[in-house]
N, C-alpha and C positions, 0 to 999 in steps of 0.2 A: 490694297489693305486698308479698313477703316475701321480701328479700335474702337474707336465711339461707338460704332454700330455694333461691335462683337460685346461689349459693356452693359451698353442697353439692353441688346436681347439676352442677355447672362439674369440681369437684374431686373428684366418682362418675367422669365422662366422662375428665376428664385422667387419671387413676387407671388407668382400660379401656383407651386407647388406647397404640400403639407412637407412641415420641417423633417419628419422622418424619414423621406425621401431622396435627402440632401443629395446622397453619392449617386443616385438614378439623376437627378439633377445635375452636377458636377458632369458627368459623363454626357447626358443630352446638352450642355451649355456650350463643351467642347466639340461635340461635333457640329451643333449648328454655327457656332465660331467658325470653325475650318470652312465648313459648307460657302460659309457669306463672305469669307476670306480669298476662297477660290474663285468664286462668282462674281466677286467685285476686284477682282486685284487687277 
């Protein structure tokens, strides 16, 4: 488990997306959290 890493890619994604998108964002930040959570734990 590396927060750092799940942090980053939250704030790579928010960074890419247009602000009205937020909750399509919110919900893809969480799954590639989990994803890189699993993958790296």
């Amino acid at each position: 488990h590396n927060p750092l890493r799940g942090r980053l890619t939250r704030n790579l994604i928010y960074s890419t997306k247009p602000v009205y998108d937020t909750n399509k964002v919110k919900s893809g930040a969480l799954e590639a959290t989990a994803l890189i959570n699993v993958k790296y734990d």
